[in-house]
N, C-alpha and C positions, 0 to 999 in steps of 0.2 A: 568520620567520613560517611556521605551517604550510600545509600545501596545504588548500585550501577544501576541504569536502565537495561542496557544490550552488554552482554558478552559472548562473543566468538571465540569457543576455545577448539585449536589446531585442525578448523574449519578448512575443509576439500572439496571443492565441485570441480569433475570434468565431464566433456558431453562426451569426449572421444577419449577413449581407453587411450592410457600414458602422458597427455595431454590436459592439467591442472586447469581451470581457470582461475579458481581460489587453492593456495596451498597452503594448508596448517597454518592458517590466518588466527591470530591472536587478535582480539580489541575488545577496547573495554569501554563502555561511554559512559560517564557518570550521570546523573538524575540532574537535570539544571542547566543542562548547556547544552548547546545546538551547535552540531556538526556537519559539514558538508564534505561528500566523496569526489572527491576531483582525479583525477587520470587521465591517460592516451586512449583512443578507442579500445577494446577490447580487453583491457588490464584486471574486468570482471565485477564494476559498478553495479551495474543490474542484476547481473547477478547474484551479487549479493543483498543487497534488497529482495530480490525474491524469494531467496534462499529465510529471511526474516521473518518475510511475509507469509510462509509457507507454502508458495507458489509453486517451490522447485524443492526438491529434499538431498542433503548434503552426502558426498559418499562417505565422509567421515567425519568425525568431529562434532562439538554440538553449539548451541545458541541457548542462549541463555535471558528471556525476559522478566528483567524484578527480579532476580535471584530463581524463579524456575525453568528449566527445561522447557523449551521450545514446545507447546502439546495446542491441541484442538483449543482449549480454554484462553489459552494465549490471544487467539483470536481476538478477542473483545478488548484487546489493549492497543492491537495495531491497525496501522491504515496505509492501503496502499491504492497509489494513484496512477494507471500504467499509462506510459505514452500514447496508446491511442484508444480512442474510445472502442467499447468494445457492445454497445448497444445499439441496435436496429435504426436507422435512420428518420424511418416509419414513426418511432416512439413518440409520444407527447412527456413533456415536464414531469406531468403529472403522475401518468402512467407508470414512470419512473420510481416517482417514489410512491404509489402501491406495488410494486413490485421488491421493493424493499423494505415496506412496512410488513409483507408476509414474511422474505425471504430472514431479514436479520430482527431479532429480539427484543432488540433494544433499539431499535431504530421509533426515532421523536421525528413522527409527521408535521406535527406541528409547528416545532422548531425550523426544521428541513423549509417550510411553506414561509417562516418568516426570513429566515436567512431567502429565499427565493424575492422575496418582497423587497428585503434591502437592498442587493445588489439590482433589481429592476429587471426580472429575467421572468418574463409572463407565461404561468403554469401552465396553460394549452399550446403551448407554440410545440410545434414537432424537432425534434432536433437538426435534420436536413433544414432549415430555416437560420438556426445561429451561426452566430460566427465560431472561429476556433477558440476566442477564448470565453466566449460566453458560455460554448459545453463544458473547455476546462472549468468555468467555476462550478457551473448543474455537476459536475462529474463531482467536485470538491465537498458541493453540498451537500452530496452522496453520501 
């Protein structure tokens, strides 16, 4: 059996004292399969993705990526894409990704500029100019 990607072990987020979103959630996702979280609003989807992501920090319990502990390093394995864009309107494409050629390490300009070329999304255009899913992809290519 291979090593899990993600495990949540007795995993707890609440925003309001007494009040769970996540309670001592168990799961395990194995390496090789693709999973999707389905729920009623507020049953704490996003939540937990954030909680993954490092966005939000657990009041109990831990996460587990590759067999380690959820840590700073963790980073450079995950990716997360929030509901709304969260960059300047103002921004150019471009701009974008020198902003993220400084910010992340490992960040391939190069690549980022071809994947830009494939899907047909023109580096100088300001974001306030595309449509919504044209930023969802720039944000993807992110």
């Amino acid at each position: 059996m291979s090593t899990p990607v993600l495990e949540c072990e007795r995993l707890t987020k609440s925003y309001r004292a007494g009040t769970p979103v996540l309670n001592e959630l168990d799961l395990t996702i194995p390496s090789g399969k693709i999973f999707g979280l389905l729920g009623p609003n507020g049953c704490g989807k996003s939540t937990l993705i954030k909680l993954i992501a490092g966005i939000l920090m657990p009041n109990s319990g831990g996460i587990k990526i590759c067999s380690e502990y959820r840590s700073e390093s963790s980073n450079a394995l995950i990716s997360y894409l929030p509901e709304r864009p969260y960059f300047s309107s103002r921004m150019k494409v471009n701009e974008l990704l020198d902003y993220f050629e400084d910010f992340y390490e490992d960040f391939d300009k190069l690549l980022a500029y071809n994947m830009l070329r494939d899907l047909k999304i023109e580096p100088l255009a300001q974001l306030k100019t595309l449509s919504k899913g044209t930023k969802e992809k720039v944000q993807l290519v992110l």
